[in-house]
Structure formats: structure tokens, C-alpha cells
C-alpha positions as CSV (number, residue, x, y, z in Angstrom):
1,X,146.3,159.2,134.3
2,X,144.9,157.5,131.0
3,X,142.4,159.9,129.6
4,X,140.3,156.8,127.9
5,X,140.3,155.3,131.4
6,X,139.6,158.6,133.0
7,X,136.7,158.9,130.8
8,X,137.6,162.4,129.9
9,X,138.2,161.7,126.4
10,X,135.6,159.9,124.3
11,X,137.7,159.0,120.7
12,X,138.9,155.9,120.3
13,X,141.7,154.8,122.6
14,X,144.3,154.0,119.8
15,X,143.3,158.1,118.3
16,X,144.2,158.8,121.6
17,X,147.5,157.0,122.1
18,X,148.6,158.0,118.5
19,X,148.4,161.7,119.3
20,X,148.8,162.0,122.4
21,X,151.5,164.5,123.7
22,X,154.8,163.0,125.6
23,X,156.8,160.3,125.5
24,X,156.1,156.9,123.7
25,X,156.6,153.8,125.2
26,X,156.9,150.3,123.3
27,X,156.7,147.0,124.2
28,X,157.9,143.7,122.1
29,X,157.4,140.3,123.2
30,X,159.1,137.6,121.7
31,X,158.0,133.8,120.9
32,X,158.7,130.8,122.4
33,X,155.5,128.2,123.3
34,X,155.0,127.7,126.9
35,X,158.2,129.5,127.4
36,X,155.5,132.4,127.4
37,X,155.5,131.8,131.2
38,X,158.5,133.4,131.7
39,X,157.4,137.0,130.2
40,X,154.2,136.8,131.8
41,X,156.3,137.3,135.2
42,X,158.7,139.9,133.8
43,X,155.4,141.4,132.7
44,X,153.9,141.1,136.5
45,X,157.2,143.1,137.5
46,X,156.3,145.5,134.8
47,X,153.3,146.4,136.2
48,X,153.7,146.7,139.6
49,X,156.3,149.4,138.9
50,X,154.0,151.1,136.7
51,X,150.1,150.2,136.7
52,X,147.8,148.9,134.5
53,X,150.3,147.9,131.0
54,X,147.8,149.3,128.4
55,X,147.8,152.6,130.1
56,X,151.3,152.9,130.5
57,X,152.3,151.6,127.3
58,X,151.6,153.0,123.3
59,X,152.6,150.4,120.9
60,X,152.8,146.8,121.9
61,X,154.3,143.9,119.6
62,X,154.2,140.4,119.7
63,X,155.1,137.4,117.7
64,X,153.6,133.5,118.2
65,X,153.1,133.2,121.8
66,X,154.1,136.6,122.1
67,X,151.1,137.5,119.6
68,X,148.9,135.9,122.1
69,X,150.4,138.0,125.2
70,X,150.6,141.6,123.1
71,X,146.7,141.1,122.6
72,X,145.7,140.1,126.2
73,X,147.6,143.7,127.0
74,X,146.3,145.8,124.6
75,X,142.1,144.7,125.4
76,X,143.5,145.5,129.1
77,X,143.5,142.4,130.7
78,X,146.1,142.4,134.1
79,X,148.5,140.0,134.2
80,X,147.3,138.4,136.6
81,X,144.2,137.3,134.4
82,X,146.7,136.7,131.3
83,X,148.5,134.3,133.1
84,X,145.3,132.3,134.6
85,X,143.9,131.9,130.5
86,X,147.7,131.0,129.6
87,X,147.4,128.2,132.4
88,X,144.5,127.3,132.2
89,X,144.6,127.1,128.3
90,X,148.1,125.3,127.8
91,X,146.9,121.3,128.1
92,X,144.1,122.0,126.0
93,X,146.2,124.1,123.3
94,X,148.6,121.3,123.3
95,X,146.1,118.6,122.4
96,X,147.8,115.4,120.1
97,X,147.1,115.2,116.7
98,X,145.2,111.7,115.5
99,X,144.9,109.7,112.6
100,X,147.0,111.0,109.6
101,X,147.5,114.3,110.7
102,X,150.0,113.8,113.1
103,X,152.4,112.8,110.1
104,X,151.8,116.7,109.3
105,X,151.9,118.6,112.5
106,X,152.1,117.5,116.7
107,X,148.8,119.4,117.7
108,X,145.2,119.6,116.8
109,X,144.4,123.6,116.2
110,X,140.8,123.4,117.5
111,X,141.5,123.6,120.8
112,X,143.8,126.6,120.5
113,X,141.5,128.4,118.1
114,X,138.4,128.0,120.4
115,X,140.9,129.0,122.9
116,X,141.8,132.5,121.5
117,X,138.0,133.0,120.4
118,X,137.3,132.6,124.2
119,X,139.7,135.0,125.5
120,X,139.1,137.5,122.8
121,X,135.4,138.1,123.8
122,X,134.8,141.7,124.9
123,X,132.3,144.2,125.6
124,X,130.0,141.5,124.4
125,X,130.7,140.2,121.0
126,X,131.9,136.8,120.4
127,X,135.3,136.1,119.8
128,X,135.1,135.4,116.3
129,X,133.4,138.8,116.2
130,X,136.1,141.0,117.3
131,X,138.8,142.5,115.0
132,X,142.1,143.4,114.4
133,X,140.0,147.3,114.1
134,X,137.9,146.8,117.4
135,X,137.7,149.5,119.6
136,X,138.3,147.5,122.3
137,X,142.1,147.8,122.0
138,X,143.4,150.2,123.9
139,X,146.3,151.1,122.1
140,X,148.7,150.4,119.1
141,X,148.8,146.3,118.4
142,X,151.5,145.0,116.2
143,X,151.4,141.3,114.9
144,X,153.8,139.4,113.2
145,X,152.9,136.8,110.6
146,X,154.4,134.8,107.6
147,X,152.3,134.7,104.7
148,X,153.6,131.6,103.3
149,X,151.5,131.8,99.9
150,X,153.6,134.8,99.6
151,X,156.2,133.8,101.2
152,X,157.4,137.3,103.2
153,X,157.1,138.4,106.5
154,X,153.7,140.2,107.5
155,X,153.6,142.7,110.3
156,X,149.5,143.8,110.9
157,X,148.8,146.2,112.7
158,X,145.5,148.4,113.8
159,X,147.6,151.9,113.0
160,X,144.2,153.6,111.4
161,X,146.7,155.4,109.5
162,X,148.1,152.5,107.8
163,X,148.4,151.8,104.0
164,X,146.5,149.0,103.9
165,X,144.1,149.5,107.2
166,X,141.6,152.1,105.1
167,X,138.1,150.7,105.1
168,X,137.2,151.8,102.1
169,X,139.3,148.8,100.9
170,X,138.0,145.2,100.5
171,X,141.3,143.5,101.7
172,X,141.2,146.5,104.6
173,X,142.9,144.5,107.1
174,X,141.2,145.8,110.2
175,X,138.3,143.8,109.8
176,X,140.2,140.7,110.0
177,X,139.1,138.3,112.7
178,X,141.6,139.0,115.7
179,X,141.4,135.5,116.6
180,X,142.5,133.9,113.3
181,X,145.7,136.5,113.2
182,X,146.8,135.4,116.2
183,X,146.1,131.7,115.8
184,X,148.1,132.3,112.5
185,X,150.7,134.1,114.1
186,X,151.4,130.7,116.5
187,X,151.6,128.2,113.5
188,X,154.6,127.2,114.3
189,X,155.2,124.3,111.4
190,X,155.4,121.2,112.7
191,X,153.7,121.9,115.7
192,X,150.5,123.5,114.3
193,X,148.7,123.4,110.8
194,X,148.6,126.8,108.8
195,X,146.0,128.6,109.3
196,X,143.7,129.8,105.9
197,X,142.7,133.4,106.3
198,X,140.5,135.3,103.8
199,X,141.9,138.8,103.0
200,X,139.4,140.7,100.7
201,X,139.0,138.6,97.4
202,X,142.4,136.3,98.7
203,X,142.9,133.6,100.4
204,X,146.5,133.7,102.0
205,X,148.3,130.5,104.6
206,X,149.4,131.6,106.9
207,X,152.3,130.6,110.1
208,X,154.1,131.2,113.0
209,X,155.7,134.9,112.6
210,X,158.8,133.4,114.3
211,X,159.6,131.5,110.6
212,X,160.7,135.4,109.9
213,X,163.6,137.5,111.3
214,X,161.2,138.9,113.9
215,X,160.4,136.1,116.4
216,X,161.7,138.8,118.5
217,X,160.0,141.8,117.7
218,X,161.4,145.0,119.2
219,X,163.5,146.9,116.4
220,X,160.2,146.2,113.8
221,X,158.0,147.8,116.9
222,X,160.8,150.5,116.6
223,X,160.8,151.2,112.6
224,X,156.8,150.8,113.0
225,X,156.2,153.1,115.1
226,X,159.1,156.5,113.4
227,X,159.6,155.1,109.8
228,X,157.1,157.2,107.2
229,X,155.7,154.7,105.4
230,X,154.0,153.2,108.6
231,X,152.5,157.1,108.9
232,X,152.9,156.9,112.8
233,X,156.1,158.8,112.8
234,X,156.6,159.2,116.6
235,X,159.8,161.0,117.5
236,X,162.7,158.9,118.1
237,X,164.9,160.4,120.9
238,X,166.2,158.7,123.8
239,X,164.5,160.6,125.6
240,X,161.5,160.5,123.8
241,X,160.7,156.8,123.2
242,X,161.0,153.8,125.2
243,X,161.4,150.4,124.1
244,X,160.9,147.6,126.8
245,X,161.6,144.1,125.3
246,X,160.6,141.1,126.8
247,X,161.8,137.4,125.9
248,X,160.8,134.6,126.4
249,X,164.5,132.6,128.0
250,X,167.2,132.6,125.7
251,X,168.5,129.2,124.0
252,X,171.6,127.9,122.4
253,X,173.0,124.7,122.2
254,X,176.7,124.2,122.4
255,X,178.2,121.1,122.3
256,X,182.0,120.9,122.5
257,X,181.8,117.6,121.5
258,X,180.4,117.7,118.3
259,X,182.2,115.7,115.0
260,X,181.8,116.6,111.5
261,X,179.8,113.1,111.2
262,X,177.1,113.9,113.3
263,X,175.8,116.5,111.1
264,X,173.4,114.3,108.9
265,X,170.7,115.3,107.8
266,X,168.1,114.4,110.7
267,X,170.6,116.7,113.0
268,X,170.5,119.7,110.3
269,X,166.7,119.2,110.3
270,X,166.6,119.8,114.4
271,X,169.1,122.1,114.6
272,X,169.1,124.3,111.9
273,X,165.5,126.3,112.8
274,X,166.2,126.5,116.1
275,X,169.9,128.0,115.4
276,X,168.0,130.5,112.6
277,X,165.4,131.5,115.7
278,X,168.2,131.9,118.4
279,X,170.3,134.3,115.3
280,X,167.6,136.1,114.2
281,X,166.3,136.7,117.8
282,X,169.9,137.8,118.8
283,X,170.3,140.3,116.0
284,X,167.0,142.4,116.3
285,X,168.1,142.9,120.4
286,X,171.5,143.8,119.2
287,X,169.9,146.4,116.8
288,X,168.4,147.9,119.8
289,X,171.4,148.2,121.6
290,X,173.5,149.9,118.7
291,X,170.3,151.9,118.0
292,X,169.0,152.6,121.3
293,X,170.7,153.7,124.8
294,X,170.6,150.5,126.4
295,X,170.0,150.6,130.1
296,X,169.8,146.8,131.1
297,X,170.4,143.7,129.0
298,X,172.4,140.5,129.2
299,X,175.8,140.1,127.3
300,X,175.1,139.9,123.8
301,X,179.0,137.7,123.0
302,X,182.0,137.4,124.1
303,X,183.3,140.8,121.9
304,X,180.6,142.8,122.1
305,X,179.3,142.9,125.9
306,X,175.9,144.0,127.1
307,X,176.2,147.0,124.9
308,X,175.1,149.2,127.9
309,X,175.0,152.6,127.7
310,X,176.8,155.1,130.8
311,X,178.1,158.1,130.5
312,X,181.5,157.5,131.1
313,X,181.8,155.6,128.3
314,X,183.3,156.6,124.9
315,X,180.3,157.5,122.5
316,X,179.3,155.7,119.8
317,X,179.1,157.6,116.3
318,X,175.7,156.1,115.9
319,X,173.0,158.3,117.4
320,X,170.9,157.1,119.9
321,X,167.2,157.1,118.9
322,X,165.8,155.8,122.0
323,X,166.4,154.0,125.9
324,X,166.0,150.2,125.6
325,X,165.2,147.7,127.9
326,X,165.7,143.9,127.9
327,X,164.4,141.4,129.8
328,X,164.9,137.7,129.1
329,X,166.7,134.7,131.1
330,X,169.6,132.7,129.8
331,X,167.7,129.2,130.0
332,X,171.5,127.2,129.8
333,X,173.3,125.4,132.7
334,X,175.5,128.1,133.3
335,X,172.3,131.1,133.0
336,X,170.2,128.8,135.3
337,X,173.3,128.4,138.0
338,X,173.7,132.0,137.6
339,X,169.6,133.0,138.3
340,X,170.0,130.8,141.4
341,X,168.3,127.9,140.1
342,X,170.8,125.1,140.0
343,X,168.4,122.7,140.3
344,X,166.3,123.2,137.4
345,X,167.2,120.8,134.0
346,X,167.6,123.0,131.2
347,X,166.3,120.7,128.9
348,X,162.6,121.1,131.4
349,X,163.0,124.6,130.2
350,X,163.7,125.0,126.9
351,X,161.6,123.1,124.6
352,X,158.1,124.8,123.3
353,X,156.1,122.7,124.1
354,X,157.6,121.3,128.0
355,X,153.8,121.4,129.6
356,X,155.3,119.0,132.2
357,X,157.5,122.0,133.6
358,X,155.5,124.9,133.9
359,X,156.2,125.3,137.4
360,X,159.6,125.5,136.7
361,X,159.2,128.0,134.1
362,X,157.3,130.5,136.3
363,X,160.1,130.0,138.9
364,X,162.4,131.2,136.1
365,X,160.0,134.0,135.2
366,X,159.7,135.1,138.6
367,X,163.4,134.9,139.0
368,X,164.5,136.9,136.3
369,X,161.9,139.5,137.1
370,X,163.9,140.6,140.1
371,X,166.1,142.3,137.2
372,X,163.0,144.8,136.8
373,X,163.1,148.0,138.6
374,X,160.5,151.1,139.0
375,X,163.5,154.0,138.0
376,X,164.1,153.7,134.3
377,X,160.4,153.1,133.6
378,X,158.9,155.8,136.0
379,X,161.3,158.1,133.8
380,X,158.9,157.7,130.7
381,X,155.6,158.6,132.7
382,X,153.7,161.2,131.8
């Protein structure tokens, strides 16, 4: 049992989850809008095998939606509860732009920034209160921005051991608002308008960490949580860490019939980010696999497989630093026909923003949480 929940230990819970004996166990969430439905039910699976997800789990990640889902886990919230705030919220989040401003991005912000401030309210401070150093998280949070005044990837996190998280700093980034790091971690341009946050004497823009390599988190969880310069420095050992990645459907557009002359430059400027988000996304999961001693996982290509690890198979030379997990659904006509759900429309299913079809996105969820089972996670309890 959790010690923190226990009430036998009275430091704070992330104290306790960085030095506690045992094994560790990570867990990445990727981006993808409203697709977020569909690792909320992979996350229900989760924790039925399991129990509550912030006492089984260390170190979560998360990226845009998956920002907003890492949060709800680490204050503690069930799924259950994370999925009635992701329903209930998604209309309002979604909310047209007027005027002028919807020549710059699809959605008003207010909605979802009053949204977050809502869900973010615990032990009785306001949302806007709470911070990314509040001791109401109840273990290791990692969230993945882009500073675009900077332009470079930032990955925050509320490690009290980390460079820039001493309070004796003014820019000490644990007393940045919660709320505004994860609203700035969902700017996804086009859809959303930057979000300005004030670090120390700076003010930086900031948008949606899936403009980065990391829309799917799970090998920076990884390096976060061993690499030195993070000062966590958690064993890696497959049978010391586990890394549980969740997506949020997989998408890529093939089209056989494609000619050289539709490629003008209104395609390239639909095409293009999404091909960069499907390629990044595909890399950091096939890191894991190369890196860690994959137990379940989807075929990454046509050459490489699912990448899965047995014991009958010929070793790599790369050592294995730790068992992997991932859990997604192929949202095409052939990954939809193949999950049973023939009658679903892709296209209902893969755009960010489909609030028409979010029934059919938890039918998907549910779906592709059959995939979870109790055995390789119950291996990693302590």
C-alpha cells in the first residue's frame, strides 16, 4: 500500500515516490484533442488491474491533451472522475472564435483556461492558486511545452531536485501556475492562441508541446527519470522500471492515389504537421522498443514488426534498460475493421477536434482496452 495514502509517512508525496525503495513505474500520455477519449479508457483498464493510478505509478508524462490527463492522475483523481471533467468540459473548451480572431486561431481560450482552473482546485485553493510545486501532487509530473520565444522544446517538471525547480530562484519554476502550463501545453497553433506565462523577470509564449518531437512522451519520461542532469537517476533495468505508454489512436494518411500536382502549397500546409506529429510520435515509441523489453505494442512497419521482446528470440546487442508497454489504436479503415468496429468512419475519429463523435471515440477506447491485462503490470508491484 501507498505510504502517503496509508498515512504512515508524513513528507511530501513526490519525497516519497523519489526515494522510495522498488521498482519504478512510468506513465506517458500522448496528445491528440478529443482523441483523449481513447486513453482515458485504456487508462480505466489500467486501473482496474492495478488501483488507484497515482499510487501505483512514479513518474507520469503528458503532452497537450495528454498534459491535461497526466495532471488529473497525479492530484489523484479516478478515472472515472477524469473522464466526466473531459466530457463535460469538451463543448465548452471548443468554443468558436469571433470577430478577427478567428483569422488567427479556431477556439476562444477562456473557456478552456477557466476549465483547467476549475479542475485544478484542491485542498481548497483556487485553481489559479495551485502550482506546478503543490503538494497536492502525488508523485513525479512531467509536462511538455514549446517555448516559442525561445523556440526549443520545454519539459517542466516538479522533480524538487531539478536545476531549475530551487526556490531560492526567481524564475524557480515550481511556483508556476499549474493551470497556465497546462493550458500552454494544449496551444495547439491554429486551434488555440499562445499562452503568455511569466517566468521570474521573463515573459516567455508559449504552445502545444506536440509542435516538439515529444507529442508522445515516453522515452523523455524515460531519460527524465535515469539521465544525471535531471538528478532523479532511477535505475534502469528491465526489471527495475516500467514504462506504460498510452496514445491517443494512431493516424496516417495514405493515399495511393496521389499525383505530383496535388502537392501545392495548401496540401503541404495540411499535411505536412500532421505527417511531422505521426513521425515524431512513431519514433519516440520505437526508441522504447529498441531501448526497452517490449511486452505488447502494435507493428511499428512493415520491416521492423512489433519489436516484441520473448525469449526465444535472438538478442539484440542493445541492452535492455526497461519493460515497455504500449497502448494505442490504429484509428485507419484497416485498424478500425481489425478492433471490430467496421462501422465507425475514420475520418469521425481522427480529427482533434471531432466533438460530434465522442461516442465513437470511447467505443474505440474501450475497445482497444481489451489489449490491457493485470500480468505484466502486477509484476512491477511492490
Amino acid at each position: 500500500m501507498d505510504r502517503i495514502a496509508a498515512g504512515l509517512d508524513e513528507r511530501p508525496a513526490v519525497a516519497v515516490k523519489l526515494e522510495a525503495p522498488g521498482p519504478k513505474r512510468l506513465l506517458a500520455l500522448d496528445g491528440g484533442g478529443v482523441r483523449g477519449l481513447i486513453s482515458i479508457e485504456i487508462l480505466a483498464a489500467i486501473e482496474r488491474a492495478v488501483g488507484p493510478l497515482a499510487g501505483y505509478f512514479d513518474y507520469v508524462a503528458g503532452t497537450s491533451t495528454g498534459a491535461i490527463l497526466a495532471t488529473c492522475v497525479s492530484l489523484g483523481m479516478p478515472v472515472d472522475e477524469i473522464r466526466r471533467l473531459f466530457l463535460e468540459a469538451c463543448p465548452a473548451m471548443f468554443r468558436r472564435s469571433g470577430g478577427l480572431r478567428r483569422w488567427r486561431h479556431k477556439y476562444d481560450d477562456a473557456a478552456l483556461a477557466d476549465g483547467l482552473k476549475q479542475a485544478f482546485a484542491v485542498g481548497g485553493a483556487a485553481g489559479e492558486a495551485v502550482t506546478l510545486g503543490s503538494p497536492a501532487l502525488k508523485m513525479l509530473l512531467l509536462l511538455v511545452l514549446r517555448n516559442a520565444t525561445t523556440d526549443s522544446a520545454w519539459p517542466l517538471s516538479n522533480n524538487p531536485r531539478a536545476l531549475f525547480n530551487d526556490p531560492a530562484l526567481e524564475e524557480c519554476n515550481l511556483k508556476l501556475p499549474l493551470w497556465q502550463l497546462v493550458r500552454a501545453s494544449t496551444a495547439a497553433p491554429t486551434y488555440f492562441p499562445p499562452e503568455r506565462v511569466q517566468v521570474g523577470p521573463r515573459e516567455f509564449l508559449f504552445v502545444d508541446g506536440g509542435v516538439t518531437a515529444y507529442n508522445n512522451p515516453a522515452f523523455l519520461l524515460f531519460l527524465h527519470a535515469t539521465l544525471e542532469p535531471y538528478r532523479v537517476c532511477w535505475p534502469a533495468a528491465p526489471d527495475k522500471m516500467l514504462l506504460v505508454s498510452v496514445g491517443t489512436g494512431s493516424v496516417s494518411h495514405a493515399d495511393v492515389a496521389l499525383a505530383a500536382d496535388d502537392m501545392n502549397l495548401l496540401y503541404n500546409a495540411r499535411a505536412i504537421p500532421a505527417a511531422l506529429l505521426h513521425a515524431t510520435s512513431t519514433q519516440q515509441d520505437m526508441l522504447c522498443r529498441v531501448f526497452g523489453r517490449c511486452l505488447h505494442g502494435g507493428p511499428l512497419d512493415l520491416e521492423l514488426g512489433d519489436l516484441r521482446w520473448s525469449a526465444d528470440r535472438t538478442s539484440s546487442a542493445l541492452p535492455k534498460m526497461f519493460t515497455y508497454l504500449r497502448y494505442t489504436a490504429d484509428l485507419s479503415p484497416e485498424g478500425l475493421v481489425r478492433l471490430g468496429l467496421p462501422d465507425i468512419d475514420p475520418r469521425a475519429v481522427q480529427d482533434l477536434d471531432s466533438l460530434e463523435h465522442l461516442e465513437e471515440l470511447q467505443r474505440v477506447g474501450r475497445t482497444a482496452a481489451r489489449a490491457v491485462t493485470p500480468s505484466p503490470l502486477q509484476a512491477f508491484a511492490r
